[in-house]
Biopython code that builds the backbone (N, CA, C, O; Angstrom):
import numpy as np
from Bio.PDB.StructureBuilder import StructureBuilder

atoms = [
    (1, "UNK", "N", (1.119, 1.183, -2.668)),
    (1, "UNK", "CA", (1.292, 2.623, -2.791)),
    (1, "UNK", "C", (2.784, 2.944, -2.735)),
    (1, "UNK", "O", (3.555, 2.446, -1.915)),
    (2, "UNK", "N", (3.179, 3.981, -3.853)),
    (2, "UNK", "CA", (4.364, 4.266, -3.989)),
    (2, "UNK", "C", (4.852, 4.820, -2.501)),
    (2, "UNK", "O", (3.972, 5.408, -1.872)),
    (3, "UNK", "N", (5.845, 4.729, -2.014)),
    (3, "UNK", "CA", (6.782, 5.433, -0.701)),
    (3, "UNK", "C", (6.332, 6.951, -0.414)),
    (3, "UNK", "O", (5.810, 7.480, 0.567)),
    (4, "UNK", "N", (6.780, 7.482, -1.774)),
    (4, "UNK", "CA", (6.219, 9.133, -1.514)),
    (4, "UNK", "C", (4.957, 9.486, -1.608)),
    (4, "UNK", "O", (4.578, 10.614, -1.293)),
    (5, "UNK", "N", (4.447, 8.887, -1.895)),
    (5, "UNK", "CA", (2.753, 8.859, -1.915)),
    (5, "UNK", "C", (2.300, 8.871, -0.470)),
    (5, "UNK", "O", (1.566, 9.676, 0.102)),
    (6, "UNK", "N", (2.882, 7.837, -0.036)),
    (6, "UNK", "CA", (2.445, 7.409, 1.503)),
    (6, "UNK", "C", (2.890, 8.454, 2.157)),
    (6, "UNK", "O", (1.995, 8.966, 2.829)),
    (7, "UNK", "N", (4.212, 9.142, 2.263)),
    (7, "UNK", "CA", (4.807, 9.565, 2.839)),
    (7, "UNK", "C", (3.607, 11.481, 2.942)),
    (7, "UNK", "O", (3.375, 12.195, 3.918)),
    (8, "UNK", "N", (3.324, 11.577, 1.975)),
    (8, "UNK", "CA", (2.714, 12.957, 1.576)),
    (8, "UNK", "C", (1.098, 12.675, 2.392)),
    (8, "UNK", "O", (0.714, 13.517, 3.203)),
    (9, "UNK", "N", (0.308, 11.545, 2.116)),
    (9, "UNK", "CA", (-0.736, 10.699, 2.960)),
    (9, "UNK", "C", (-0.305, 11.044, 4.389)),
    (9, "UNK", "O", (-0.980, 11.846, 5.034)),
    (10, "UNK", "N", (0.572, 10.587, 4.809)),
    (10, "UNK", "CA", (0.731, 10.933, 6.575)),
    (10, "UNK", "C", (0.982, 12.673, 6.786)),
    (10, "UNK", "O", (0.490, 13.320, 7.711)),
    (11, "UNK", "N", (1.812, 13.202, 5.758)),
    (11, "UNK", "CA", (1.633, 14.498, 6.255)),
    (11, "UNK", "C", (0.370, 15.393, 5.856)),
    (11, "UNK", "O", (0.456, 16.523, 6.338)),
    (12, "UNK", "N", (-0.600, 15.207, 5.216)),
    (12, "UNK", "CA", (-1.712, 15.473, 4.609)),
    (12, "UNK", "C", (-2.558, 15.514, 5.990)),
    (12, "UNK", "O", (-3.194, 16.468, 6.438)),
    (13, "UNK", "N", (-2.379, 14.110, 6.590)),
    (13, "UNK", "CA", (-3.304, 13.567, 7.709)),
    (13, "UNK", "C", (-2.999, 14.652, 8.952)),
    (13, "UNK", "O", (-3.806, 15.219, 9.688)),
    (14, "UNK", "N", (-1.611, 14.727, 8.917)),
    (14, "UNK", "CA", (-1.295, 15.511, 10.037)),
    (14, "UNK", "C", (-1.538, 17.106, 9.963)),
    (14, "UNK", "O", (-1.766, 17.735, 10.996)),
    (15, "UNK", "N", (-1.482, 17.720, 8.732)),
    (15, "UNK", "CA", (-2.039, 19.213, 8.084)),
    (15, "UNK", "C", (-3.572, 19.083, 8.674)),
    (15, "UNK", "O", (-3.856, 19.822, 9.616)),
    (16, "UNK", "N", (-4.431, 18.308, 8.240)),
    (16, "UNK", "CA", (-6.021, 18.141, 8.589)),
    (16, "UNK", "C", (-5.921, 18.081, 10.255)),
    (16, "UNK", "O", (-6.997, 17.915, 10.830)),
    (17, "UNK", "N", (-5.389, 18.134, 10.622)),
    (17, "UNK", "CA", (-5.286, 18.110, 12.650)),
    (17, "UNK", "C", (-4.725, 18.881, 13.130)),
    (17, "UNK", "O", (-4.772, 19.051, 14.348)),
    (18, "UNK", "N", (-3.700, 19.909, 11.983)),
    (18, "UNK", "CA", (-3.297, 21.198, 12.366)),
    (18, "UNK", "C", (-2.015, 20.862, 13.049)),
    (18, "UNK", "O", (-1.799, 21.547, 14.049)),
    (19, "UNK", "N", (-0.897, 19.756, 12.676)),
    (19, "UNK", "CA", (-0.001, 19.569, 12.992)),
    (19, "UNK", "C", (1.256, 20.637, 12.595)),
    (19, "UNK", "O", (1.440, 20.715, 11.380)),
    (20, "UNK", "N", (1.778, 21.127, 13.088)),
    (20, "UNK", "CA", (2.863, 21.879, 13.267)),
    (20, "UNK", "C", (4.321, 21.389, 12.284)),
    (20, "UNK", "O", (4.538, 20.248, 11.877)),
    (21, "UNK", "N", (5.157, 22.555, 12.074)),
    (21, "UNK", "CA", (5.905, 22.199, 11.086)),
    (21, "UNK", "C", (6.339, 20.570, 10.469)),
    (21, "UNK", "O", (7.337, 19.905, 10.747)),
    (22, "UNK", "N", (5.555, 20.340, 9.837)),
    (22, "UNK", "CA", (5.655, 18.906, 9.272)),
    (22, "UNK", "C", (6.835, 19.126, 7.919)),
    (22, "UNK", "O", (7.053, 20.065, 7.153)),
    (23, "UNK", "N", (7.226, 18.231, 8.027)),
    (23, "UNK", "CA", (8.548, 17.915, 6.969)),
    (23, "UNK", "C", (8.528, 16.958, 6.691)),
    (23, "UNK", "O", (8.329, 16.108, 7.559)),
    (24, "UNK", "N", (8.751, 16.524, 5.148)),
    (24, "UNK", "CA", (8.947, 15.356, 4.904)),
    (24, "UNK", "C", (10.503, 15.063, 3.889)),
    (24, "UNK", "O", (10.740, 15.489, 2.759)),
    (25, "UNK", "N", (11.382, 14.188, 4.788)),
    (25, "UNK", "CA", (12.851, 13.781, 4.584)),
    (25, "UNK", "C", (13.346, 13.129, 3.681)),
    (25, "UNK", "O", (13.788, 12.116, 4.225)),
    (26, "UNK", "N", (13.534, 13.091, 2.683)),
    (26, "UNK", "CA", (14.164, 11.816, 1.930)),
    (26, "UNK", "C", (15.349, 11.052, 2.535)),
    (26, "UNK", "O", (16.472, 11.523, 2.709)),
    (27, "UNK", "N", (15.054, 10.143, 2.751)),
    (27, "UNK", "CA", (16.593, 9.595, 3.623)),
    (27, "UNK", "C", (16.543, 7.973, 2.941)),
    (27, "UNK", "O", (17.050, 7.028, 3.546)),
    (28, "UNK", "N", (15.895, 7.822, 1.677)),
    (28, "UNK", "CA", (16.363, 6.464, 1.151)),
    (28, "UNK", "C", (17.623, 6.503, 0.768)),
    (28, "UNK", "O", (17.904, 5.396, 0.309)),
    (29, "UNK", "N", (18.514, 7.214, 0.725)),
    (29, "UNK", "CA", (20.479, 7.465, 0.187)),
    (29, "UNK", "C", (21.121, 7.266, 1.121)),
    (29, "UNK", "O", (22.231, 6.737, 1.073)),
    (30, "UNK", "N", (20.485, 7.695, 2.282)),
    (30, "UNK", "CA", (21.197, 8.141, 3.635)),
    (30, "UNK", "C", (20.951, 6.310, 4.657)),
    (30, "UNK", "O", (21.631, 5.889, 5.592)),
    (31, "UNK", "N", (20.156, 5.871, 4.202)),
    (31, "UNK", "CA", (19.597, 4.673, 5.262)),
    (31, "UNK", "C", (19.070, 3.413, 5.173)),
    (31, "UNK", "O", (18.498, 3.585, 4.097)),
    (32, "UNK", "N", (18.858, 2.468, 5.415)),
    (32, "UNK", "CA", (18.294, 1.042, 4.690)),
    (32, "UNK", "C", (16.709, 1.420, 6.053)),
    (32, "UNK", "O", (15.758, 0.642, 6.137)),
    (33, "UNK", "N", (16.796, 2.391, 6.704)),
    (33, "UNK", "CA", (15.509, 2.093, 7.545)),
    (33, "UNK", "C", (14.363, 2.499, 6.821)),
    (33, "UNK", "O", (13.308, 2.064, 7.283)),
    (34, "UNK", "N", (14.296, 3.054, 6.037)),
    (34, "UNK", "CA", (12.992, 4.109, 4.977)),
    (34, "UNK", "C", (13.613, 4.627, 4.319)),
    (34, "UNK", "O", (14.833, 4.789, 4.293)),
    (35, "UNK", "N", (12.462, 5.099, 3.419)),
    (35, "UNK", "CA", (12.904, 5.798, 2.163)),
    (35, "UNK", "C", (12.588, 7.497, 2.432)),
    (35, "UNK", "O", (12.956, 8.539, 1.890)),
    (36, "UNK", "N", (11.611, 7.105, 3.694)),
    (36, "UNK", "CA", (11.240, 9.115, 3.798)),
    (36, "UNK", "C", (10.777, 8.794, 5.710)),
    (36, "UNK", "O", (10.288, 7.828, 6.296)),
    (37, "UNK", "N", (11.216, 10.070, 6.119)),
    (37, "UNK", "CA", (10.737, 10.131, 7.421)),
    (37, "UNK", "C", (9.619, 11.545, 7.094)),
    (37, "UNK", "O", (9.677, 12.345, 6.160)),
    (38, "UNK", "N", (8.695, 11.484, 8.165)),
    (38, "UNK", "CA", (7.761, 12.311, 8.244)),
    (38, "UNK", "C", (7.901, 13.111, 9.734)),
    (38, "UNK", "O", (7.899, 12.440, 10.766)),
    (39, "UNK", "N", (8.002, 14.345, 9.773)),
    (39, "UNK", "CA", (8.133, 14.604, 11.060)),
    (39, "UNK", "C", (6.984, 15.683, 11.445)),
    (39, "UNK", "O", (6.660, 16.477, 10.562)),
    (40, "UNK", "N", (6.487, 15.742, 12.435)),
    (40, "UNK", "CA", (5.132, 16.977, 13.168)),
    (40, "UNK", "C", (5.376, 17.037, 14.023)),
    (40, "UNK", "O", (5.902, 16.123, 14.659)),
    (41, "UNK", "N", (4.972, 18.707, 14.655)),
    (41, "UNK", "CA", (5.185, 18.821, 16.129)),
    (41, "UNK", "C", (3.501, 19.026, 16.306)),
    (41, "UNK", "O", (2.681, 19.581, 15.574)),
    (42, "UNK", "N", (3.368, 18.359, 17.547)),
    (42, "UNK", "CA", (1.630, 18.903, 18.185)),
    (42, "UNK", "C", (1.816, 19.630, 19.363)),
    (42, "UNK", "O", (2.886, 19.463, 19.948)),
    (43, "UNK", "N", (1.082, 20.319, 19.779)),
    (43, "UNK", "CA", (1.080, 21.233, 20.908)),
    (43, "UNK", "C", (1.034, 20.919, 22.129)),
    (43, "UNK", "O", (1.215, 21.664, 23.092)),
    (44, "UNK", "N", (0.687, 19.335, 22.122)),
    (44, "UNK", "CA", (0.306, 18.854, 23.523)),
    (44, "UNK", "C", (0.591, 17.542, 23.308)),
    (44, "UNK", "O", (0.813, 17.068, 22.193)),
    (45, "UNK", "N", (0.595, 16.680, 24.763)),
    (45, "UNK", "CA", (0.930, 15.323, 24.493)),
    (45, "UNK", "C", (-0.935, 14.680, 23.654)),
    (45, "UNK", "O", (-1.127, 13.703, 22.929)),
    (46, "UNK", "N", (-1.724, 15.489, 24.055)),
    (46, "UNK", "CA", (-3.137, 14.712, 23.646)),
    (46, "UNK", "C", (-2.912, 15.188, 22.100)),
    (46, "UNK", "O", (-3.146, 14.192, 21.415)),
    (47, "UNK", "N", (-2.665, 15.953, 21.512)),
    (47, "UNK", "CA", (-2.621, 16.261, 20.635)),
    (47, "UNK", "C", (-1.196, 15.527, 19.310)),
    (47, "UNK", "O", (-1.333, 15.389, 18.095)),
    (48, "UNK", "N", (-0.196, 15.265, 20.008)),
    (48, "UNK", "CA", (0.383, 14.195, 19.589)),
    (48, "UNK", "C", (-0.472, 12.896, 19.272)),
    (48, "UNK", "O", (-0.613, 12.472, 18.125)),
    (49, "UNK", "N", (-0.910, 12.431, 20.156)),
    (49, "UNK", "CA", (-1.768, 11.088, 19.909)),
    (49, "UNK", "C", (-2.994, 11.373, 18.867)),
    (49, "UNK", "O", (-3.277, 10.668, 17.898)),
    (50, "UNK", "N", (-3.605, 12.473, 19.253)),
    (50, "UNK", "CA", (-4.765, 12.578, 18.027)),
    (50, "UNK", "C", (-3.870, 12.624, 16.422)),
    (50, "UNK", "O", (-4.167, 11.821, 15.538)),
    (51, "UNK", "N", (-2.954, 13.497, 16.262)),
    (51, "UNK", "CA", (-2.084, 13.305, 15.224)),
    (51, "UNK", "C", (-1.864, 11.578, 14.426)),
    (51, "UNK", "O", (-1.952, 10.935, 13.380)),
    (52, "UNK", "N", (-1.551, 11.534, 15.767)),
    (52, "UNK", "CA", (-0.988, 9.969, 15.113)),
    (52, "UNK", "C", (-2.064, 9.126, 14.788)),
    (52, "UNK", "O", (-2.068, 8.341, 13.841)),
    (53, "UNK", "N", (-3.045, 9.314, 15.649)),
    (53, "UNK", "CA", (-4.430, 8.536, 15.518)),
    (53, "UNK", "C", (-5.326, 8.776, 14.289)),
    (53, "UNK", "O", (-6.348, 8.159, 13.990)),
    (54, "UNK", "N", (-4.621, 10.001, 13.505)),
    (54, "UNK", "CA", (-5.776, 10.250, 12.399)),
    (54, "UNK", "C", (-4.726, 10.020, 11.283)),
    (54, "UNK", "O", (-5.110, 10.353, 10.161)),
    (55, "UNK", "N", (-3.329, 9.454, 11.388)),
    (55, "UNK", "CA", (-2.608, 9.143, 10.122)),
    (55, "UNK", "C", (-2.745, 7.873, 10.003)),
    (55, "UNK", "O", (-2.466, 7.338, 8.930)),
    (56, "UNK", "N", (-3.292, 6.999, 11.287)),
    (56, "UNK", "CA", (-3.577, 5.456, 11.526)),
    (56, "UNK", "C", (-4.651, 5.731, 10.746)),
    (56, "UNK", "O", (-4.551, 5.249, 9.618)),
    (57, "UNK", "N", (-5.712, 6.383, 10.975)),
    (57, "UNK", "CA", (-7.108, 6.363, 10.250)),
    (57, "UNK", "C", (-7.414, 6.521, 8.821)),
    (57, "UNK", "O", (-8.395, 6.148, 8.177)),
    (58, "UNK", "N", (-6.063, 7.331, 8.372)),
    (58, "UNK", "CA", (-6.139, 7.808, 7.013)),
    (58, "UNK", "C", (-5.634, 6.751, 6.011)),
    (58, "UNK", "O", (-6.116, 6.646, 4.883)),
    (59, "UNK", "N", (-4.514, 5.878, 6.538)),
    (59, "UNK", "CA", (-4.026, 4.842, 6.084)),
    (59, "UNK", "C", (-4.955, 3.908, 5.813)),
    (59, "UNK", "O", (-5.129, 3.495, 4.666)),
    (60, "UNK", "N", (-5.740, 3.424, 6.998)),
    (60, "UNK", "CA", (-6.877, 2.422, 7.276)),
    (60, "UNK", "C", (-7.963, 2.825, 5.879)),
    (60, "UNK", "O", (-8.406, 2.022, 5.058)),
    (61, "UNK", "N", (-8.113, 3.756, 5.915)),
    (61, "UNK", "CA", (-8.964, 4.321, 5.355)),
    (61, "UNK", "C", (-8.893, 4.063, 3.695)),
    (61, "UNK", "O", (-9.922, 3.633, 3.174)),
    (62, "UNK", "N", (-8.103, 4.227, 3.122)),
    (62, "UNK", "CA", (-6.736, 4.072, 2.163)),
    (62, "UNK", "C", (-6.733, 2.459, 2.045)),
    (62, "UNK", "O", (-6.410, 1.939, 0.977)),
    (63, "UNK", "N", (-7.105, 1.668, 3.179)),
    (63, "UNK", "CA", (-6.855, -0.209, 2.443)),
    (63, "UNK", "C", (-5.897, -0.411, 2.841)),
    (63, "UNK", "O", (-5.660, -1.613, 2.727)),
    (64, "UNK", "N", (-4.551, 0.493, 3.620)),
    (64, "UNK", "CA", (-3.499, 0.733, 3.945)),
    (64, "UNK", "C", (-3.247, -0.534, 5.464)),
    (64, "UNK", "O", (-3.953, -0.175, 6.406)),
    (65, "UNK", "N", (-2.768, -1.284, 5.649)),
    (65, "UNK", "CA", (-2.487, -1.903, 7.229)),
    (65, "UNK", "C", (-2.026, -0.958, 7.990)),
    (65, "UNK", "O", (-0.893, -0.614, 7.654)),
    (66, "UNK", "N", (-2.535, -0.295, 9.051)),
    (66, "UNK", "CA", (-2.388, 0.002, 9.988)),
    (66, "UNK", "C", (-0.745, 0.072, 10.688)),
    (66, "UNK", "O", (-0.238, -0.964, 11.119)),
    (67, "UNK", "N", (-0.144, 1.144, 10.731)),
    (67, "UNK", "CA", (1.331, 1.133, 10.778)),
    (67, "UNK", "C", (1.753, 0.638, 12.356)),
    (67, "UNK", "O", (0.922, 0.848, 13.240)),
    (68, "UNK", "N", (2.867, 0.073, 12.661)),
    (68, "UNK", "CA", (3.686, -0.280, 13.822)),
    (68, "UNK", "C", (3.625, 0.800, 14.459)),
    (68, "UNK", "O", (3.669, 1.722, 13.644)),
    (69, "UNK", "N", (3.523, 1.284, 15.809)),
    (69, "UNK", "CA", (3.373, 1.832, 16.461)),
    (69, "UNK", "C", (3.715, 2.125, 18.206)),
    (69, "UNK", "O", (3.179, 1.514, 19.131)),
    (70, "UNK", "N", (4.563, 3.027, 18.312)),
    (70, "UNK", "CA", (5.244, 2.947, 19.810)),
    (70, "UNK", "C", (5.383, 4.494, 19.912)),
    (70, "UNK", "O", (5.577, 5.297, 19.000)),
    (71, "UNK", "N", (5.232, 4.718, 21.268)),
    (71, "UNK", "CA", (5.011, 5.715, 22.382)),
    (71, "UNK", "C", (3.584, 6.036, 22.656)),
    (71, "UNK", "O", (3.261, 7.224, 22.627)),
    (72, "UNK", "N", (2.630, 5.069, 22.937)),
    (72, "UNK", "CA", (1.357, 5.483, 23.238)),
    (72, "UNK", "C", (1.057, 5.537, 25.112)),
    (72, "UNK", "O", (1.809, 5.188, 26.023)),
    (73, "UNK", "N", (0.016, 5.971, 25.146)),
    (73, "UNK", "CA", (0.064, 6.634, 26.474)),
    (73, "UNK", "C", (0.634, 7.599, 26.879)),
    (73, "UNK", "O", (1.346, 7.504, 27.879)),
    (74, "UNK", "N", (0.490, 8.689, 26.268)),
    (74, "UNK", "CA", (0.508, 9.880, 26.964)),
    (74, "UNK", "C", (2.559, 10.451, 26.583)),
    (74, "UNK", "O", (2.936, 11.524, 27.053)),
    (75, "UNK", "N", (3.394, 9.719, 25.890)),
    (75, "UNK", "CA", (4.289, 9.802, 25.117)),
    (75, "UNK", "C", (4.574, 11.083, 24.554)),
    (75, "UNK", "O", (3.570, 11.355, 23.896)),
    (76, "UNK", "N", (5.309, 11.922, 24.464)),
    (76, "UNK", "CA", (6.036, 13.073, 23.737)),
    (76, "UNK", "C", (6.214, 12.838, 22.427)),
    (76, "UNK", "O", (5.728, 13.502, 21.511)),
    (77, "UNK", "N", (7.050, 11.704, 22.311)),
    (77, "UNK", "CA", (7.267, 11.364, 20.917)),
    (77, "UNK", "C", (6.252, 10.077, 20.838)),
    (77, "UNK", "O", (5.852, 9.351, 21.749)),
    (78, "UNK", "N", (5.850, 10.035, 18.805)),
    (78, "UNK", "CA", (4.867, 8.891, 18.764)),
    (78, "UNK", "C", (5.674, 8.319, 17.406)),
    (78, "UNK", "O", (5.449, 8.877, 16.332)),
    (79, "UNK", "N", (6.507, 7.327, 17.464)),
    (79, "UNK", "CA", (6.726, 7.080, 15.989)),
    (79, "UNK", "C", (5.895, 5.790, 15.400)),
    (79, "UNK", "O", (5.463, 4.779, 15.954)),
    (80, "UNK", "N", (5.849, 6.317, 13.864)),
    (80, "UNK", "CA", (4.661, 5.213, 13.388)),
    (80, "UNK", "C", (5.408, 4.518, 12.362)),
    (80, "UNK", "O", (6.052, 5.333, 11.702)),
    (81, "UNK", "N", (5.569, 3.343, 11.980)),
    (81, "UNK", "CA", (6.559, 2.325, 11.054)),
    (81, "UNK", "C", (5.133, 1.874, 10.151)),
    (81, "UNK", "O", (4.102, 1.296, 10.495)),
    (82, "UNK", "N", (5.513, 2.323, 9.092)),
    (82, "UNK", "CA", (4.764, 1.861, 7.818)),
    (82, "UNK", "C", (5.993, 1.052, 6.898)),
    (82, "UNK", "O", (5.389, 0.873, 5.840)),
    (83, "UNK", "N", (6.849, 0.687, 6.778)),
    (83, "UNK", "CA", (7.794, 0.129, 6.292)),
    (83, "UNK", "C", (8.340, 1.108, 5.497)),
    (83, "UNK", "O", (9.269, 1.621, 6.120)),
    (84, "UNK", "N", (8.199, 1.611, 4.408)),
    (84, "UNK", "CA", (9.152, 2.333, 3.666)),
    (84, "UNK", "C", (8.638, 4.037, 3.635)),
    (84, "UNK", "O", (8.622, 4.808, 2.676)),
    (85, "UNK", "N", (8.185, 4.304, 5.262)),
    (85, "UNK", "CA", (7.597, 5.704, 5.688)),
    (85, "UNK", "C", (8.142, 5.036, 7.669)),
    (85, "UNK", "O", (8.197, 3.895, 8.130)),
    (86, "UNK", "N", (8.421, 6.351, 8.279)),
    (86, "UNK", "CA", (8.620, 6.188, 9.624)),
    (86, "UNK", "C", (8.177, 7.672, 9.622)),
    (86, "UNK", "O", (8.804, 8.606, 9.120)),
    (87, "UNK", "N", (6.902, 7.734, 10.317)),
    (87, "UNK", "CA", (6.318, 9.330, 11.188)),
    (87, "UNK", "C", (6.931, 9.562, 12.341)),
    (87, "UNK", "O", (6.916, 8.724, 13.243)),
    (88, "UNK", "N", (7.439, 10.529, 12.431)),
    (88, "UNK", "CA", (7.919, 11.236, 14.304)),
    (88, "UNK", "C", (6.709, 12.543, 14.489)),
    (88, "UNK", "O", (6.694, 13.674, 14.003)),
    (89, "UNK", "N", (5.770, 11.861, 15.375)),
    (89, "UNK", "CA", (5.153, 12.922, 15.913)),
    (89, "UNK", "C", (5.305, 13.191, 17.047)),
    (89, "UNK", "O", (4.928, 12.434, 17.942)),
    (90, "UNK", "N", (6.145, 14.818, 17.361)),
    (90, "UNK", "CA", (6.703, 15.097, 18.532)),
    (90, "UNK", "C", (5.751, 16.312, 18.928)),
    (90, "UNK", "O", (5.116, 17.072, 18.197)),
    (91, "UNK", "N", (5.890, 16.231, 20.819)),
    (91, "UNK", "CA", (5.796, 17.658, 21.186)),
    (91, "UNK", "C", (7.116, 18.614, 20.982)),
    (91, "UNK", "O", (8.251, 18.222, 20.712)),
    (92, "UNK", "N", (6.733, 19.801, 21.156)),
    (92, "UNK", "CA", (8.099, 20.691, 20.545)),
    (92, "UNK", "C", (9.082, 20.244, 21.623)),
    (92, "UNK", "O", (10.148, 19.724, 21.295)),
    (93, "UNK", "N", (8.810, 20.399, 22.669)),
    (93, "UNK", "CA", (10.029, 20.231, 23.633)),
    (93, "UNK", "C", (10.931, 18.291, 23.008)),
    (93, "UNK", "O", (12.156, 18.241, 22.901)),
    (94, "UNK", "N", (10.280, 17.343, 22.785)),
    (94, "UNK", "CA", (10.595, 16.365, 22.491)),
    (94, "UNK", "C", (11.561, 16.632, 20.811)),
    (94, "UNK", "O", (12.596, 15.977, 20.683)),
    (95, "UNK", "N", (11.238, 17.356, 19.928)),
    (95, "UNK", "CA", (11.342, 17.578, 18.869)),
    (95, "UNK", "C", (12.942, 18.381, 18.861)),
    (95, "UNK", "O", (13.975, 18.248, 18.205)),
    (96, "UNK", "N", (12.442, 19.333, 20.062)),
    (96, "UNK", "CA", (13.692, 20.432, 20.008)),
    (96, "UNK", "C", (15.184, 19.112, 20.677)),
    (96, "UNK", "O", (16.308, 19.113, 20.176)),
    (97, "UNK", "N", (14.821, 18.300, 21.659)),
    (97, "UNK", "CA", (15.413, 17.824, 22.297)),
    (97, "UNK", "C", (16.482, 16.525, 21.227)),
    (97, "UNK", "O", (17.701, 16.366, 21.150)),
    (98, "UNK", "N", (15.258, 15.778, 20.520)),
    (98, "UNK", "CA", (16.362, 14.594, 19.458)),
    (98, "UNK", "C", (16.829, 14.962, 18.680)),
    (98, "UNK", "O", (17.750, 14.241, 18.295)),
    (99, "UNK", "N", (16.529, 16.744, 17.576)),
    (99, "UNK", "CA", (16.767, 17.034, 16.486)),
    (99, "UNK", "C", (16.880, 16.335, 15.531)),
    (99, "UNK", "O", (18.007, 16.361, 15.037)),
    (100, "UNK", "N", (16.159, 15.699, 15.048)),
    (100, "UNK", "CA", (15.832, 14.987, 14.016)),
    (100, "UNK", "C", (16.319, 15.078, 12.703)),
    (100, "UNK", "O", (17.035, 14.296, 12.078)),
    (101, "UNK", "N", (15.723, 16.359, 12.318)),
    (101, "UNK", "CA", (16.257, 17.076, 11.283)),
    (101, "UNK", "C", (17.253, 17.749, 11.190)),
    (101, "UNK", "O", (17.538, 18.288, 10.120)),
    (102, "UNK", "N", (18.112, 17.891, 12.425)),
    (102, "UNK", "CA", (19.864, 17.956, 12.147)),
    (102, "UNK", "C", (20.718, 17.132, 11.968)),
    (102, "UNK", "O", (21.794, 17.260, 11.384)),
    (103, "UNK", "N", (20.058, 15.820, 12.703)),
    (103, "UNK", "CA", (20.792, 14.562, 12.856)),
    (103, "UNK", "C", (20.717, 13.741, 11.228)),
    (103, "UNK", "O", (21.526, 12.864, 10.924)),
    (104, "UNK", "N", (19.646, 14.194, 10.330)),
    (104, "UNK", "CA", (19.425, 13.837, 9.007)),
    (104, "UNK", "C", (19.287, 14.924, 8.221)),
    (104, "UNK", "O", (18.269, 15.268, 7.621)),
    (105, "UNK", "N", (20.867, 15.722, 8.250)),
    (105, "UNK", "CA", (20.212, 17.146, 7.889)),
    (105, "UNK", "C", (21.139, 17.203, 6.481)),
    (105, "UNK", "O", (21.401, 18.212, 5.826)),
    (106, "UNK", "N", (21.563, 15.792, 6.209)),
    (106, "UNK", "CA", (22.125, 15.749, 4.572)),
    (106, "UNK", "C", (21.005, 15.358, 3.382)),
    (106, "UNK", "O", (21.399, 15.161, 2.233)),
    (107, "UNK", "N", (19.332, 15.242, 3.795)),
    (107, "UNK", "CA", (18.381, 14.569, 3.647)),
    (107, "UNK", "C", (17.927, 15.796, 2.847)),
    (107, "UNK", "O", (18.261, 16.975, 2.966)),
    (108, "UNK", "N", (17.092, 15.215, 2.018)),
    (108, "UNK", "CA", (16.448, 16.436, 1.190)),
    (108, "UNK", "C", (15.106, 16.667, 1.466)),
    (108, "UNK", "O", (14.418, 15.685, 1.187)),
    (109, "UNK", "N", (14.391, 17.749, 1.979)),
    (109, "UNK", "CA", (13.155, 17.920, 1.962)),
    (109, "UNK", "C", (12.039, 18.123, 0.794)),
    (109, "UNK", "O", (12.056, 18.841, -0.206)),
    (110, "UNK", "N", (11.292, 17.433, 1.179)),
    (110, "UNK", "CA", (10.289, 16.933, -0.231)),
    (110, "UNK", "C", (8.567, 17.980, 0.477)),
    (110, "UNK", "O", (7.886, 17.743, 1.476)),
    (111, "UNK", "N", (8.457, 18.804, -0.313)),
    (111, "UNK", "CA", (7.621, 19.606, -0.282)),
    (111, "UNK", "C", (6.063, 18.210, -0.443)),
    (111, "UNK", "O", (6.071, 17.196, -1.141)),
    (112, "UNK", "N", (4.847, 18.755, 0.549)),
    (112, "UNK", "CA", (3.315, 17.990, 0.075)),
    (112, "UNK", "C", (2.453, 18.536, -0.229)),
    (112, "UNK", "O", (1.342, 18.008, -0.201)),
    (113, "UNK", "N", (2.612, 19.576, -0.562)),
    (113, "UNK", "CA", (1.415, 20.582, -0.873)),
    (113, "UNK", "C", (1.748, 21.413, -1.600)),
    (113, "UNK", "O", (2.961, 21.548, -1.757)),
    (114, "UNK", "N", (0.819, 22.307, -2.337)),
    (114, "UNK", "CA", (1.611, 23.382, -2.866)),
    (114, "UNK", "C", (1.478, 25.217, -2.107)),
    (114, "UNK", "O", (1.727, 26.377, -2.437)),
    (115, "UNK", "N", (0.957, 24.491, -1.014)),
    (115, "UNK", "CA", (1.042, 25.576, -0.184)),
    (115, "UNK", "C", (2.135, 26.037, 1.077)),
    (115, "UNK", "O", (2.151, 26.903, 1.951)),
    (116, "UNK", "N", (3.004, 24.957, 0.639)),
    (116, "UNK", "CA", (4.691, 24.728, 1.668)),
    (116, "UNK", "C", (5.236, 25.864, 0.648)),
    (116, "UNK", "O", (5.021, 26.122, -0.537)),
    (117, "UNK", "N", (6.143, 26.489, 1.798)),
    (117, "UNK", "CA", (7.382, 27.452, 0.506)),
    (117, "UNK", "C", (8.847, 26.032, 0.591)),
    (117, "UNK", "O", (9.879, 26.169, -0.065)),
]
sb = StructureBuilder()
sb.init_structure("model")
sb.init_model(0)
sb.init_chain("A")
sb.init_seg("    ")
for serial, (resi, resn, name, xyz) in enumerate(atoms, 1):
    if name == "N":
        sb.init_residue(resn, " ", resi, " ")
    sb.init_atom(name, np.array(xyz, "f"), 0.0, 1.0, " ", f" {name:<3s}", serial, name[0])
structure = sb.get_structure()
C-alpha cells in the first residue's frame, strides 16, 4: 500500500472513534523517518488507547502487519511505526505539551476526507 493511502487508513480509523483534530503531515522532504506523520488528540488516556487499538485493527484488517508500537498502559502519548506512516495519538494536554505540528510546521498538510476544510 502506497504511504498516503496508509497514512489516510490510520486517520479514517481514528475519525470512526471520534478522534479529535487529526492531521495528516507530509514530512517525506523534511525527514528520512516517514513520509507522513498522522496526528489525533483523544479525550482521555482510555480513549487514546482505543484510538490506537482500532488503527492496529484497521491495518490488520487491511492484510496490513500490525504497526510497532510504544506508550501502552495507560500512556498520554501512543505512537504507532508502520514504516513509511508514524501515528501520534495524544491526549490534548500531551499534544499541547510536544507541539508536534509546530516542531514540523514547514510540513504540508494533506487533507483525508472531503469533509476536512
Amino acid at each position: 500500500m502506497e504511504s498516503l493511502q496508509l497514512a489516510k487508513e490510520f486517520a479514517e480509523a481514528f475519525a470512526d472513534k471520534v478522534g479529535q483534530d487529526i492531521k495528516i503531515l507530509k514530512v517525506e522532504e523534511l525527514t528520512t523517518l516517514a513520509d507522513y506523520f498522522v496526528l489525533v488528540t483523544g479525550q482521555s488516556n482510555t480513549q487514546v488507547r482505543a484510538l490506537a487499538d482500532a488503527a492496529e485493527d484497521r491495518l490488520t484488517e487491511l492484510g496490513l502487519p500490525a504497526p510497532r508500537r510504544e506508550g501502552r498502559g495507560g500512556e498520554s502519548w501512543v505512537l504507532m511505526d508502520a514504516g513509511s506512516v508514524i501515528a501520534h495519538v495524544f491526549t490534548r494536554e500531551a499534544r499541547e505539551y510536544y507541539q508536534l505540528e509546530k516542531l514540523w510546521a514547514d510540513a504540508d498538510i494533506v487533507k483525508f476526507d472531503d469533509s476536512e476544510n
